[in-house]
C-alpha atoms as a printed R data frame, in Angstrom:
    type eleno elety resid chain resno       x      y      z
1   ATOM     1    CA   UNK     A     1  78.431 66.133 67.889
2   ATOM     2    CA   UNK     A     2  80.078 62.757 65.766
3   ATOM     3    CA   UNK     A     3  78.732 61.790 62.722
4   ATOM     4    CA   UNK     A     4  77.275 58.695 64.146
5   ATOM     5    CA   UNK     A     5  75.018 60.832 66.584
6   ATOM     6    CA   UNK     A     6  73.868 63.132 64.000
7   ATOM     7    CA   UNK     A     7  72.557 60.351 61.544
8   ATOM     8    CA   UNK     A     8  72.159 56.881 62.655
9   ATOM     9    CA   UNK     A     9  75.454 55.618 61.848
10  ATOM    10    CA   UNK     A    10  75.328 57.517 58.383
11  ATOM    11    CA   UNK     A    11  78.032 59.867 56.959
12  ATOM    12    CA   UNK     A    12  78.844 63.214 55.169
13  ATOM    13    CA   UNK     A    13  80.729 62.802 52.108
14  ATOM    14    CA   UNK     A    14  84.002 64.146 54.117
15  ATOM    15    CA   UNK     A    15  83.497 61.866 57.162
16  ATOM    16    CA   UNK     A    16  83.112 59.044 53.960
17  ATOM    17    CA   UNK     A    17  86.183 59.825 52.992
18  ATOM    18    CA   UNK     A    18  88.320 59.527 55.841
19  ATOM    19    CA   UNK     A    19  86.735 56.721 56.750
20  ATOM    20    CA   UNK     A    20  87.300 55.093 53.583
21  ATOM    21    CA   UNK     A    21  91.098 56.473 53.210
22  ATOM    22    CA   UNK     A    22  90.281 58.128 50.274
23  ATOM    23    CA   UNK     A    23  90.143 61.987 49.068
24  ATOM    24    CA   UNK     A    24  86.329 63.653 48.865
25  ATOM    25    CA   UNK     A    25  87.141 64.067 44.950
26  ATOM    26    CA   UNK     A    26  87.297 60.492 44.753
27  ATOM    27    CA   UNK     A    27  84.206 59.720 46.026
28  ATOM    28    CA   UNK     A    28  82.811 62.309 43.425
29  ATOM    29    CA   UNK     A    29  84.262 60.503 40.925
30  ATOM    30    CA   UNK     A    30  82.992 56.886 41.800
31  ATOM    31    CA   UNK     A    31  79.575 58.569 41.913
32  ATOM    32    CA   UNK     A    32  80.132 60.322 38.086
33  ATOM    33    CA   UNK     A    33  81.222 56.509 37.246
34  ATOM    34    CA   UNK     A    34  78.602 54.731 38.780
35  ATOM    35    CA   UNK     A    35  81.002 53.003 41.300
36  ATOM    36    CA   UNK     A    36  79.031 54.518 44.102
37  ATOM    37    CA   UNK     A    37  75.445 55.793 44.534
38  ATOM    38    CA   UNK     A    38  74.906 58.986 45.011
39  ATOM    39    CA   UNK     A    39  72.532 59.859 48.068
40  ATOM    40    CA   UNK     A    40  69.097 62.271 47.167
41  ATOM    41    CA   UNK     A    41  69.793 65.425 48.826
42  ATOM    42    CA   UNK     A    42  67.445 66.597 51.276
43  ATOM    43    CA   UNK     A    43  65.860 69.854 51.815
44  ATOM    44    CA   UNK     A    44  67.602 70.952 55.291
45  ATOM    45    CA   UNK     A    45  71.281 69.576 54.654
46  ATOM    46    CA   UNK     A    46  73.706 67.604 53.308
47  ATOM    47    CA   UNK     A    47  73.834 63.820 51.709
48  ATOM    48    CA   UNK     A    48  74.361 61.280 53.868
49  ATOM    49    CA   UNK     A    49  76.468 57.768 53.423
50  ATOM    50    CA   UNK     A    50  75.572 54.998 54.858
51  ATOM    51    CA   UNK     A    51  78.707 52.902 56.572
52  ATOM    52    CA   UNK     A    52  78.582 50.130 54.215
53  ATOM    53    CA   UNK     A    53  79.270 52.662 51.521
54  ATOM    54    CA   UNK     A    54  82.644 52.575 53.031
55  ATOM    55    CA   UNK     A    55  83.229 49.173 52.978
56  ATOM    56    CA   UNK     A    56  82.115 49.484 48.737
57  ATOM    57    CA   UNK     A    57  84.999 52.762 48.709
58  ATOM    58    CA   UNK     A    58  87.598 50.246 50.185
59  ATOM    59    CA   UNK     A    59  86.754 47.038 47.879
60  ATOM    60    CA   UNK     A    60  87.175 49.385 45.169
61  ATOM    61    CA   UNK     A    61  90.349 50.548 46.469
62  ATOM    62    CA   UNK     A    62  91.632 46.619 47.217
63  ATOM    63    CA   UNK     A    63  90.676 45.459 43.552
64  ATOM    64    CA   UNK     A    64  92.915 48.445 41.920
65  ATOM    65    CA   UNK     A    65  95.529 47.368 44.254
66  ATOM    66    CA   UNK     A    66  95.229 43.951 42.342
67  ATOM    67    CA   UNK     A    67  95.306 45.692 38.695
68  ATOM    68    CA   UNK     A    68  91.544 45.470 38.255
69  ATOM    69    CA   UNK     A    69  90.063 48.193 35.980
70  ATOM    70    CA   UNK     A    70  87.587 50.512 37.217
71  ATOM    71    CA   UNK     A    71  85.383 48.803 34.525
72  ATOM    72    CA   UNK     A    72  86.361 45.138 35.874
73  ATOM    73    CA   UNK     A    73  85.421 46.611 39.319
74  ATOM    74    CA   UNK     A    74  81.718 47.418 38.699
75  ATOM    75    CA   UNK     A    75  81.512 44.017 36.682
76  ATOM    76    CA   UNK     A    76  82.681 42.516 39.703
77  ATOM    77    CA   UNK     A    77  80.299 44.230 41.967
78  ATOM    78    CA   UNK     A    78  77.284 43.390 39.685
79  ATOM    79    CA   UNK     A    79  77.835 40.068 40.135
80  ATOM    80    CA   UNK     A    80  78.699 40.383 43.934
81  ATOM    81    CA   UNK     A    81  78.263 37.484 46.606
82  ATOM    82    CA   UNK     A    82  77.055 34.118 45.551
83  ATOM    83    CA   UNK     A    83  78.752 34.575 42.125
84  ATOM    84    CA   UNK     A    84  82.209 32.625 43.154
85  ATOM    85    CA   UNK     A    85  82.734 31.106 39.615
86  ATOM    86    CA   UNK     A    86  82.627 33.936 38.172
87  ATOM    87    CA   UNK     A    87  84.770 35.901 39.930
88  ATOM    88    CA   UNK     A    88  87.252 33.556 39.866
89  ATOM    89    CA   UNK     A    89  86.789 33.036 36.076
90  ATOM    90    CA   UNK     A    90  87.249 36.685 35.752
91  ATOM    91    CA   UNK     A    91  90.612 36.440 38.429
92  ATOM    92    CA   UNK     A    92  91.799 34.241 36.654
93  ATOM    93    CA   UNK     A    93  91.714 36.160 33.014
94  ATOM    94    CA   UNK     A    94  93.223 39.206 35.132
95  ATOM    95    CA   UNK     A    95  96.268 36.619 36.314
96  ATOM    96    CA   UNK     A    96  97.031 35.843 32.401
97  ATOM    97    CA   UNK     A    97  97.128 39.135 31.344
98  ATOM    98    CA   UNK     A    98  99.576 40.248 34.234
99  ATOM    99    CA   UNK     A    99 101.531 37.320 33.321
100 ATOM   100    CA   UNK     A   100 102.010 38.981 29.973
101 ATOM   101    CA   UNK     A   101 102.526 42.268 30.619
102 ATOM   102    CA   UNK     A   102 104.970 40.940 33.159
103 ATOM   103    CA   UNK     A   103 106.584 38.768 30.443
104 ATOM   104    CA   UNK     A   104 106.764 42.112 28.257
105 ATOM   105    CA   UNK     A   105 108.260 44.027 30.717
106 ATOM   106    CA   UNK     A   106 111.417 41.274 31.016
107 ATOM   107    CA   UNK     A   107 111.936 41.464 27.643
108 ATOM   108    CA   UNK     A   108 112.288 45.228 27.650
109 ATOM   109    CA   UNK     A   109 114.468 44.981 30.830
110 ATOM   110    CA   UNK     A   110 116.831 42.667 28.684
111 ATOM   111    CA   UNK     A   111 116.781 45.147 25.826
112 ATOM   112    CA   UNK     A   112 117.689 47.666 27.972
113 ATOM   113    CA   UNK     A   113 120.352 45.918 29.896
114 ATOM   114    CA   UNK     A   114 121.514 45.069 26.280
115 ATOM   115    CA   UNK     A   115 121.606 48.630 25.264
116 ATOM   116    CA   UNK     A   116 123.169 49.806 28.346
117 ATOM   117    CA   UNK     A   117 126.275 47.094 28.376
118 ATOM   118    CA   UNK     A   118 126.875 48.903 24.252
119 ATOM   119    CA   UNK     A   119 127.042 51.846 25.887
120 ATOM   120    CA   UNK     A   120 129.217 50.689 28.430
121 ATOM   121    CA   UNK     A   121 131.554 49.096 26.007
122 ATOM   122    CA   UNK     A   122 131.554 51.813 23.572
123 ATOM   123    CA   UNK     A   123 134.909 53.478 22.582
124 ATOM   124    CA   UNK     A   124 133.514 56.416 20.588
125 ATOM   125    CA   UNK     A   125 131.889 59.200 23.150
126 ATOM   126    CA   UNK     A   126 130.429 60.801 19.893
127 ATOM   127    CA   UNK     A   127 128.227 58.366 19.351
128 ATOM   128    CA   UNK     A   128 125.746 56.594 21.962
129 ATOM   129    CA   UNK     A   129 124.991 53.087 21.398
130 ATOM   130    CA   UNK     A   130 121.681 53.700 22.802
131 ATOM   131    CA   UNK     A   131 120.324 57.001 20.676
132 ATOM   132    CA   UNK     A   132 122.125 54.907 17.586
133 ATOM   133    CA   UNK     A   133 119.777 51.693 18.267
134 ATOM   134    CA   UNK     A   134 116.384 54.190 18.988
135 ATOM   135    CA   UNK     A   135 117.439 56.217 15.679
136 ATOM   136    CA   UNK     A   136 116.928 53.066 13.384
């Protein structure tokens, strides 16, 4: 018998998981986090999901893909529909700081390409350009 026929639609915490595209440990973990509810067990089995909890697994999913924080991600799900403003507000704040970091991340590229054209151009194969500039 499916999942579907055994409870209206709802799901074990493994049938969650595949459905979601996720491992069963992660769906442990969201509950430990608060990310996801964690169903009452009853007497004669196991907990059941409902399907929208797979819909919350995959937001959750979709927002890491996009650099939010697990922290960022239950802000953002307080606030849920109807909160547009906010959400974009708090979008927005995520876009600067990925600007940054990707700004940082240039400039260590260009050290490093820096580094890497010494060591290229180096005569003495005693000495590494690169070790010499990380030993200052």
């Amino acid at each position: 018998m499916n999942e579907a026929a055994q409870g209206k639609g709802e799901l074990t915490i493994g049938g969650l998981a595949k459905a979601a595209g996720v491992n069963v440990e992660t769906i442990r973990y969201y509950q430990r986090i608060g990310l996801v509810e964690e169903p009452i067990r009853p007497v004669s089995g196991f907990r059941r999901y409902s399907p929208q909890m797979v819909q919350r697994i995959k937001f959750v999913k979709r927002a890491q893909g996009l650099g939010f924080k697990l922290q960022e991600i239950a802000e953002l799900l307080l606030l849920g529909e109807g909160h547009c403003a906010d959400v974009r507000q708090r979008a927005e704040e995520k876009r600067k700081r990925i600007q940054s970091q990707i700004e940082d991340l240039k400039a260590l590229r260009d050290t490093l390409d820096e580094l890497i054209g010494a060591c290229r151009r180096g005569k003495d194969q005693h000495r590494c350009p690169i070790v010499e500039t990380l030993l200052r």
